[in-house]
C-alpha positions, 0 to 999 in steps of 0.5 A: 458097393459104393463108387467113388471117388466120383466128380469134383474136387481137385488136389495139386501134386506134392507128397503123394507118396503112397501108391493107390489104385488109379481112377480116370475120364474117359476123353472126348470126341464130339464129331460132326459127320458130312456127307456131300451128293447131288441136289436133285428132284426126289421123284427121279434116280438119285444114285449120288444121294448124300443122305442115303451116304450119311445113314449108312455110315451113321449105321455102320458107327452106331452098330459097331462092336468096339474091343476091349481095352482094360486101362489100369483105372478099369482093371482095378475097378473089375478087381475090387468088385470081382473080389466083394461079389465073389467072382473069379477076377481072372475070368476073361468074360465080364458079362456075368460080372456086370450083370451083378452090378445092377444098374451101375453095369451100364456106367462101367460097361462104357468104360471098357470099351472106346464108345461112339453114339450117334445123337443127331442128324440134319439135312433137306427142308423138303420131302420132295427134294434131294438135299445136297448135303447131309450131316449127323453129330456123333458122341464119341469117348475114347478111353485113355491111351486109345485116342489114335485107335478111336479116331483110325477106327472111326475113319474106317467105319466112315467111308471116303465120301464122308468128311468128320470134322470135331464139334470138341475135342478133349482129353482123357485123364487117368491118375492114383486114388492115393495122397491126403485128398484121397485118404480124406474122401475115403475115411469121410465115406467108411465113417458114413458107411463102415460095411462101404468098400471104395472102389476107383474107376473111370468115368464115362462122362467128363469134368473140369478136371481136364482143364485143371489137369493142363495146370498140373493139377491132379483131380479126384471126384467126389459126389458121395450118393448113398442109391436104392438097389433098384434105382436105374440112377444111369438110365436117368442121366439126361433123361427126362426124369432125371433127379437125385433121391433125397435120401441119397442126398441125405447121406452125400450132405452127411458125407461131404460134411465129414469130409470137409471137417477132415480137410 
């Protein structure tokens, strides 16, 4: 199964007249989380311990089960890979489904839900003093349409002793996988890969297609990556051996060639 499209190209509205499936990003919520207490010597009581409020509530976001909310992006997705893997498409429970999509089950398992990650702390300069303020940075994603529960959510888990501030704030995107963009990402891959299947979704992470949006402009992404089976390709995202397979690059070239000669 192949995703797609993926990241990158843009197409401004005009005749779209066709109707596809849709495909989108998820927005963003970079947050920075403070907690405020009382300075003091770390070897007498400290009840009113600023990092003691900021562990707990960095816990409580860290550990939190988020419900899921299929958008119109993530339902068609779930359809279409339901239907290659001879799955049920009805069935309320995706765990099985997901668990057949190999290692790409973590890239759509973090669009059924709204996310928040927990990524960094601060606080203090010395073991034996109480700092009076604490602060962490949390990785939040909000799916589309979802925003104000993400955020009324997020406040919940927080406490009142806590202030959450945006370290950047974005939105989230969804729109139709049709029009002559779309219709030439799609021939481009199937000429590449006949046996492919084009599947829209919605992404995790973000693009400039946000900032295209606010001119009108309706983006699609396209980076066509032909993986091994057995390729953890998400779980190296940011990590410390993060790379493409030539190969794979191999088949993107080939892909994106087509696709211009098509443009």
């Amino acid at each position: 199964m192949r995703l797609g499209p993926r990241r990158g190209g843009h197409e401004g509205h005009g005749r779209d007249d066709a109707r596809g499936d849709p495909a989108a990003a998820a927005g963003l919520a970079w947050m920075r989380l403070t907690a405020r207490g009382t300075a003091g010597h770390g070897s007498m009581l400290q009840p009113d311990n600023a990092v003691t409020e900021l562990a707990e509530a960095v816990a409580r976001i860290g550990r939190h089960e988020w419900p899921v909310r299929l958008t119109p992006a993530v339902r068609a997705f779930l359809g279409e890979a339901a239907a290659a893997l001879g799955i049920d498409p009805g069935q309320e429970d995706y765990q099985d489904l997901l668990a057949k999509l190999g290692s790409i089950s973590r890239i759509v398992g973090a669009t059924l839900t709204n996310t928040a990650n927990p990524t960094m702390l601060s606080a203090g300069y010395k073991v034996n003093v109480v700092p009076q303020v604490a602060s962490a940075q949390v990785d939040g994603r909000f799916l589309p349409g979802h925003e104000e529960e993400f955020l009324a959510e997020i406040d919940g888990l927080l406490g009142p002793g806590l202030r959450r501030e945006f370290v950047q704030h974005d939105i989230a995107l969804e729109t139709t996988l049709d029009g002559d963009l779309a219709g030439a990402m799609t021939t481009a891959l199937l000429e590449e890969d006949p046996d492919g299947r084009v599947v829209p979704y919605c992404m995790s992470g973000g693009t400039d297609a946000k900032s295209f949006s606010r001119l009108g402009i309706r983006g699609f992404g396209f980076s066509p990556l032909r993986l091994p089976a057995d390729l953890d390709f998400a779980g190296m995202f940011h990590g410390v051996d993060e790379r493409v397979p030539v190969d794979a690059l191999h088949f993107g070239v080939r892909v994106l060639d087509r696709f211009i000669d098509l443009c």
